[in-house]
N, C-alpha and C positions, 0 to 999 in steps of 0.2 A: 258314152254309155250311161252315166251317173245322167246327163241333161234328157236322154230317153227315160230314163226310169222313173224322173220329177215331171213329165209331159205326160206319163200314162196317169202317174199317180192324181195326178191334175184332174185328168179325164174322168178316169171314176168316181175322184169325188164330185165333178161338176154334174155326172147323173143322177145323183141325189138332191141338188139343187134345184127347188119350183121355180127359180129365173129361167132353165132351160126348157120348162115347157110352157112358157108364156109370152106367145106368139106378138103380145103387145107390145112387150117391152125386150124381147131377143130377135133380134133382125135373123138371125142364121134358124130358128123355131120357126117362124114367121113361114121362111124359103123353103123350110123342112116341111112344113103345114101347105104350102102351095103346091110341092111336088105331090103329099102324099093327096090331095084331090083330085091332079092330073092323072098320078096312077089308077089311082080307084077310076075315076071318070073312063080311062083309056082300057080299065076292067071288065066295067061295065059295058063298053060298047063293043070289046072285043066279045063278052058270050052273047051279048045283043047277034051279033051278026056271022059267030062262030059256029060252023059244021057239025065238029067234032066236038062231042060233050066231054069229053075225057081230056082231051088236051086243054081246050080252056079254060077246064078245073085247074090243071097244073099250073096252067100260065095265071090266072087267079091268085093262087096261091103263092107262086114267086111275087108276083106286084104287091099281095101285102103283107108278104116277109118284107119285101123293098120299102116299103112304105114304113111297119113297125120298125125298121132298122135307121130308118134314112132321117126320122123326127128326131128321136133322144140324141143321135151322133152329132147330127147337125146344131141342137139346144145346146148340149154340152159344150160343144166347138165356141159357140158364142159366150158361154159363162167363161170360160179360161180365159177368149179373148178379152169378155170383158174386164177379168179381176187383175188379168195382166195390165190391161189399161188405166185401171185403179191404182194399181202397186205405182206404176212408172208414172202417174201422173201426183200420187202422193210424196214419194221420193223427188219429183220434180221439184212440188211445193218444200217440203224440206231441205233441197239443196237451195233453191233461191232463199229461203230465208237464212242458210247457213251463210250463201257467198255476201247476203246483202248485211251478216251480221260482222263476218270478218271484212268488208270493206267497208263497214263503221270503225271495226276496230283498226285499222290498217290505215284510216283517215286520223282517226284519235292518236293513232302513235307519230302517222307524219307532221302533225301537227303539234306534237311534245318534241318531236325530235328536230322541227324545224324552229321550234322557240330555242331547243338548246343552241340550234347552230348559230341561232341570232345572238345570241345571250353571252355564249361562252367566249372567255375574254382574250380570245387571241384570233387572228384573222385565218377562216378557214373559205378555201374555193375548190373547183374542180374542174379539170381541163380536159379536155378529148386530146384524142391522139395526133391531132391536124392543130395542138396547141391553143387551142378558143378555149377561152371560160363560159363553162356553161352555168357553173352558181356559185355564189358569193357569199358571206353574209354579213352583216351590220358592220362589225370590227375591222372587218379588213376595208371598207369603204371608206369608214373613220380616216384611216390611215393613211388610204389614198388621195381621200378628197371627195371622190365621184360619185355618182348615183348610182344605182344599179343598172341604170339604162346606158350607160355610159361605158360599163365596163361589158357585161355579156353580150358576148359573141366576138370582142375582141380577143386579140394574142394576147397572152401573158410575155411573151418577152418584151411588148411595148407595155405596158402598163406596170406591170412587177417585177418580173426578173430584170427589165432596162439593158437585154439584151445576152445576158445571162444563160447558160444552157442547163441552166438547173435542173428546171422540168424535161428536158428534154432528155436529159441521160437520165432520168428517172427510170426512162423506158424500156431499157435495157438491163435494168438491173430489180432486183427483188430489196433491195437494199435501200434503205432511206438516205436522200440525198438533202446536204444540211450544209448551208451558208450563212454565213454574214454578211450582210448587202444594206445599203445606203437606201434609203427611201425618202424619194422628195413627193411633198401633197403638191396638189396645183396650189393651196396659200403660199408656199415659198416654205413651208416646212419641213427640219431634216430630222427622218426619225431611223435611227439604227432600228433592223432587225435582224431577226434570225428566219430564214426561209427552208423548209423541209417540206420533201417531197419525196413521194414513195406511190409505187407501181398497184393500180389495183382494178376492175372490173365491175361497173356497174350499170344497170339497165343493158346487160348485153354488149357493152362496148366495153374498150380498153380506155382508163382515165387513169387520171395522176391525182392524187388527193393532194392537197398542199394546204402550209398553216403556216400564219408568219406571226411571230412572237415577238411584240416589242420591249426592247432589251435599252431604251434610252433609262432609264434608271438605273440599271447594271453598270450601261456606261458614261453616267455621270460618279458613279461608283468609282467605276474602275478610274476616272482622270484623276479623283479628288484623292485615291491612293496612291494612284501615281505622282502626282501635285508634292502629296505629303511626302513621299517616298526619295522623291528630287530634295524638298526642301531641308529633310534631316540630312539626307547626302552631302548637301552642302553645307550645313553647319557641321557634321561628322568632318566633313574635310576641309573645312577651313577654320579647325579649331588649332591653335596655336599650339596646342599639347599632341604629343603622339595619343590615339587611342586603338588599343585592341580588344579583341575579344575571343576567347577562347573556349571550344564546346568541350565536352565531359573525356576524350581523348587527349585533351590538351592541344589540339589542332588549331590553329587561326581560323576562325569561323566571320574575322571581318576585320579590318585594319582602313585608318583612314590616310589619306594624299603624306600629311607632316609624318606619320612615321617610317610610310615605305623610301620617302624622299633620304629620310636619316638614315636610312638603310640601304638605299642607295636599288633599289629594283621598286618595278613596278608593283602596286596590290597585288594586282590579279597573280602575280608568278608565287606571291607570300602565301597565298589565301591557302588552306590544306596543310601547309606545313607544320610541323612539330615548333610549338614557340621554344625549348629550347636550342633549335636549329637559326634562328632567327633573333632572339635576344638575346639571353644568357642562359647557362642550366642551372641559375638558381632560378630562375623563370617557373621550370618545375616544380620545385621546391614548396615554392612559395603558391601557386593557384593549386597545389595539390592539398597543403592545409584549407585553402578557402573553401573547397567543395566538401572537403570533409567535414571543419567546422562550421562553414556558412557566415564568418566575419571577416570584414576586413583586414587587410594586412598592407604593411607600407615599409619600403626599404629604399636607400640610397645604394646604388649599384656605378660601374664604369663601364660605358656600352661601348664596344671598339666598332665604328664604322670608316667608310671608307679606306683610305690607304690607313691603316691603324691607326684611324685617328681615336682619340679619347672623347668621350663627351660623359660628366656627371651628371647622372636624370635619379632623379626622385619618381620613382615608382608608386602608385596606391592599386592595390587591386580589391575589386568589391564584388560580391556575390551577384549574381539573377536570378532568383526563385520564381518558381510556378506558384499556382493558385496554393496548391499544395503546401506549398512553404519550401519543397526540394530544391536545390543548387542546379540550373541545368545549364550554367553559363558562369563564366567568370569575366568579367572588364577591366582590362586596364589601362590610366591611365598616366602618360611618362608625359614626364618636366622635365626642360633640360635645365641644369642649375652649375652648368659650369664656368659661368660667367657670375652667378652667387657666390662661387666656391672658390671662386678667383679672387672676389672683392672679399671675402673674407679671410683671403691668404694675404690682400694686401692690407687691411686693417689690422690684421695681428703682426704684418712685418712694420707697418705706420706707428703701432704704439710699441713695437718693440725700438724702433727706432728713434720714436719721442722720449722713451728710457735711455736710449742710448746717447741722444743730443744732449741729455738734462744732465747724464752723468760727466759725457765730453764736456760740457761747456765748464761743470765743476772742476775736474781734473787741470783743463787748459787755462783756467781761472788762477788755480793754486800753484802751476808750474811754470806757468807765462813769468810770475816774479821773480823766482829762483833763477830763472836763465836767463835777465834779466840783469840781475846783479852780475851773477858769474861771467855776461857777456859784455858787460860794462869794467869788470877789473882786469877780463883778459886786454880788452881794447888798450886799458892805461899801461898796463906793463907792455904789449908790444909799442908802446908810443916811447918808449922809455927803452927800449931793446934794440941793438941793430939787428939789420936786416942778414947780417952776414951768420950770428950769433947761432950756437946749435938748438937754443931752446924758441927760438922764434918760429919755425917751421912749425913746431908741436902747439904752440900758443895759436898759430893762425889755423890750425885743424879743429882746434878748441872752438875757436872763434865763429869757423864755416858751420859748424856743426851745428853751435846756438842759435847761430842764424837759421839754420833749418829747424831746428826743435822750435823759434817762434812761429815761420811760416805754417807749421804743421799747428799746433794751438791758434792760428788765427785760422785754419783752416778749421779748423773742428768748431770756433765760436760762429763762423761764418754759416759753419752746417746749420750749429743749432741754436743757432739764434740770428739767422738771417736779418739784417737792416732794412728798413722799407726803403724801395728804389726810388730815386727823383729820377722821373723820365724823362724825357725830351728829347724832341722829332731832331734828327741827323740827316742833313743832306747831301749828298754823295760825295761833296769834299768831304765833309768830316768825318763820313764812315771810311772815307780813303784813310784819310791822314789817321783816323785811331790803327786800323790795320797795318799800315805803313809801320806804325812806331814799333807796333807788337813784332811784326816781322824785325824791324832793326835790330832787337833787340835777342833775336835766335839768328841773325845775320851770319854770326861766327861759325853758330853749329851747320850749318846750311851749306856754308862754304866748305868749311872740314869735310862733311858728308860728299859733297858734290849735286844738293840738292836744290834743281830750279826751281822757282815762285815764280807761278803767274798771278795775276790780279785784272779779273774781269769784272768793274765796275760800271754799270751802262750810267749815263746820263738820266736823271730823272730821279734813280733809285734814293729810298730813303728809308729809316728805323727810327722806332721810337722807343727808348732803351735809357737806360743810369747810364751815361758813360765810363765812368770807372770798373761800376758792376761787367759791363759789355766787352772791358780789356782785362778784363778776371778773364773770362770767360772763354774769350778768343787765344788769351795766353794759355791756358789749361788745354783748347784743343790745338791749338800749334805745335805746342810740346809733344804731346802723343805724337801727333803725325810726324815730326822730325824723329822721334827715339824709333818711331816703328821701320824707318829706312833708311839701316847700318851704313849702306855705301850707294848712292845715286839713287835718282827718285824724281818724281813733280809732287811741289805743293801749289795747288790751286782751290784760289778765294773767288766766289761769285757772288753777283750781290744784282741780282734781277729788277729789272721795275716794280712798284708793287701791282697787286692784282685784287680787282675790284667784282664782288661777285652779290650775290643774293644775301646769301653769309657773314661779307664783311665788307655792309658798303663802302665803310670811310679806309678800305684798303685791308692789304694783307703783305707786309716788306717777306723777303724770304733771303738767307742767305746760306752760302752751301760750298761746305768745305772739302776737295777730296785730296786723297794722297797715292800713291802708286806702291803701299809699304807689304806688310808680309800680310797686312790680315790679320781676322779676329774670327778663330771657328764659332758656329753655332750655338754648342754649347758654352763657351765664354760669351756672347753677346746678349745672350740674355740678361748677363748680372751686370754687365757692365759699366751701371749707374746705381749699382747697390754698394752703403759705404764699404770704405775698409777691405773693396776687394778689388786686386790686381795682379794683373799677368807678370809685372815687372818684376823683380826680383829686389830693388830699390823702392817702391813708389808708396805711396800713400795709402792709396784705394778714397781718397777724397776730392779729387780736382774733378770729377765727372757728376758726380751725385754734386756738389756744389754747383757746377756749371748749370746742371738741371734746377739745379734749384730757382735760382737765380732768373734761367729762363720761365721755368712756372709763375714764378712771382710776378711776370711781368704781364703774365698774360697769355703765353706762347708756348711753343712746344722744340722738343729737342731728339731728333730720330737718331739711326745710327745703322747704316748698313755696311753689310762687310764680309770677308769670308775668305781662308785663308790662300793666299799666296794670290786676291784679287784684289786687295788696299780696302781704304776706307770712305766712306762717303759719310759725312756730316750736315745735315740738314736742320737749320735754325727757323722757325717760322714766327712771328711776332705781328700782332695785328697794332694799325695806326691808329 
């Protein structure tokens, strides 16, 4: 209705238009001007040759109303057609110069936007749904090696993915699809990337856009932390010292190989736990000052690990601050010092015992003479006394007794003030025959007891020893081992080849005493060779610390195993 109402409106104004009555220039005026002369003509000829004067008025008349009507309708007809031809051919020229402006600009933009895809520094392609790359651009070529003639219209699973269904599950999903893949150029070049791939629609079809991102800088990154990461590990764990470390809960946030070993579990089972779970609860104590005041702290503690054993460690713990200067770690690290704490138990029992030699050799010094004399006018008077006599009995208890009160002062000047040994090599007769004497001479008690001696002396064997000092020595332990077995027994003497090793080329003699007696517990064998102390209820506490002596001096060592109601095992070692 409205497109009728702009047709009429057309119309009327085009009858006021001098274009619709000018037959030269309006084709439809023209047609209009040609009918209206056939009318009139066919007017004309009609009263030419018409009868009736009254009807061919009429018809006259119709033909040039027809005519008056048939020129303007017709003229107009042709102005609308023509300005409508006007409009649509001006519009035409405006839409070509519109589409010819936006496919400049539409070139202008492909042409920035294909500099960016050349440009931009990561490898961008795009694949169709039958997998072919349709376009590439510069970087990702880079990477591959290839030309661009080289790669489009190939698969991407032979050229990128290398078989890979990266891009192909792309397809089904709206989701970007993101690997890590190996990339080798044709030079033999291997370059880590990262490949993403995601679902999208261009020129009408179904593609996959894809971008491969090289990440070999990342992962020369990543080995050289790794690298580092290995190399502190190993110095973390193969430091000689325990080291932990513990976060702001007091938790073990890191422990290295030495301390979980002293601890007897693996790291990993440590890692998380409460360090007073784990080393001591003064543990607590002590990293809980460090975070608060932020300085070091250092204690000697007794760590019980394994079957309760003892180990003394020196502790240091020391703060880790942030940029900040805040405490958000504490380290520590543990010494074991029980083997310090050891040698400084034997140096203060060494100079307690150089006190005690100095004072012995004084004492034995000033009483050696006195019993001397008194053992010298007992001897005259029982010379002078019979034996039948009632004061002779008390004079030879006298006598026994001196004699032991010297053995005891020459045992104490022996302790502390040892003689330097003359050595010399003994070969298995004469280690026999020293042995031999020594046993003669306990022969009685042996028998009384009901105690056999064997003597396994190989052929070959040999010692390089003071002979005198070396029948001290054997006498001191022969004795034990007979007193240790009241009624029946073995005493056996072994005296091995010696033994030639890395250690001790020019030899190694060994000889090894055992006995079948009651034993020596644990806690007695420890002291065993400390002066002045004995199980006997008669004894010295001197014949064993001197035997050791004697053997030290010479070079050698002196063991002692034992344990009650198992006997005793005596081991002499002395190098040639």
């Amino acid at each position: 209705m409205t497109e009728n109402k702009e047709l009429i409106r057309e119309f009327l104004k085009a009858l006021w238009d001098k274009y619709t009555y000018d037959p030269r220039v309006n084709l439809s005026a023209r047609w209009a001007l040609l009918w209206c002369t056939v009318l009139l003509l066919s007017g004309t000829i009609h009263l030419i040759f018409q009868s009736n004067p009254i009807i061919a008025a009429v018809i006259d008349m119709l033909f040039g109303v027809i005519a008056v009507a048939l020129y303007p309708t017709l003229g107009a007809t042709g102005t609308v057609y023509r300005k409508r031809e006007e409009t649509i051919e001006a519009y035409s020229k405006n839409l070509e110069n519109l589409v010819a402006q936006k496919v400049k600009e539409l070139r202008k933009e492909e042409k920035r936007y294909q500099k960016l895809f050349d440009i931009v520094p990561a490898g961008l392609f795009r694949v169709t749904e039958d997998l072919k790359i349709t376009d590439i651009n510069g970087y990702a070529l880079n990477l591959l090696g290839l030309s661009y003639e080289q790669v489009i219209g190939k698969k991407c699973s032979d050229i990128i993915c290398m078989g890979e269904a990266t891009c192909k599950a792309s397809f089904s999903t709206e989701e970007i699809a993101t690997k890590e893949i190996p990339l080798h150029s044709t030079d033999g070049t291997r370059n880590h990337v990262v490949i993403s791939c995601r679902n999208g629609e261009m020129e009408g079809e179904a593609s996959i856009i894809g971008s491969l991102t090289n990440i070999n800088t990342r992962k020369k990154l990543e080995e050289t932390i790794i690298e580092n990461k290995q190399r502190l590990e190993s110095i973390f764990d193969g430091m000689d010292d325990g080291i932990f470390v513990l976060d702001q809960e007091l938790k073990i946030a890191a422990i290295n190989r030495k301390l979980a070993t002293v601890i007897g579990a693996p790291p990993k089972q440590l890692i998380g736990k409460h360090c007073s779970e784990v080393i001591t609860s003064i543990c607590q104590e002590i990293s809980q000052n460090v975070f608060l005041n932020g300085t070091k702290d250092r204690r000697e503690i007794i760590l019980y690990h394994g079957d309760d054993q003892e180990m003394a460690v020196d502790i240091i713990y020391a703060p880790i601050k942030n940029t900040d200067g805040r405490v958000e770690q504490v380290i520590g690290v543990l010494r074991d010092i029980t083997e310090k704490k050891q040698i400084e138990k034997l140096l203060l029992r060494a100079e307690r015992l150089a006190t005690m030699g100095e004072l012995a050799a004084i004492i034995a010094h000033e009483i050696n003479n006195p019993i001397g004399i008194i053992l010298g006018f007992t001897q005259r008077l029982l010379a002078r006394m019979s034996a039948s006599s009632m004061d002779f009995e008390e004079l030879k208890i006298i006598e026994n007794e001196c004699i032991r009160c010297r053995k005891i002062t020459r045992d104490l000047l022996d302790f502390a003030r040892p003689s330097i040994p003359q050595k010399r090599l003994l070969h298995d007769e004469e280690v026999k025959e020293i042995i031999t004497n020594c046993l003669k001479l306990l022969e009685y008690e042996c028998n009384k007891r009901g105690i056999n001696v064997k003597q396994n002396l190989d052929l070959g064997s040999m010692i390089k020893i003071d002979p005198p000092q070396f029948q001290q020595v054997l006498m001191n332990i022969f004795l034990n081992a007979v007193q240790a077995m009241p009624m029946m027994g073995e005493l056996k003497v072994s005296v091995p080849p010696p033994i030639y090793d890395a250690r001790y080329p020019n030899g190694l003699s060994r000889l090894v005493i055992e006995d079948t007696g009651e034993g020596i517990s644990p806690e007695n064998l420890v002291h065993i060779f400390e002066p002045f102390y004995s199980t006997k209820t008669n004894g010295t506490g001197l014949g064993l610390p001197v035997s050791k002596k004697i053997i030290e001096a010479h070079g050698g060592t002196i063991t002692m195993e034992s344990g009650l109601g198992k006997g005793t095992k005596v081991t002499i070692e002395l190098p040639l």
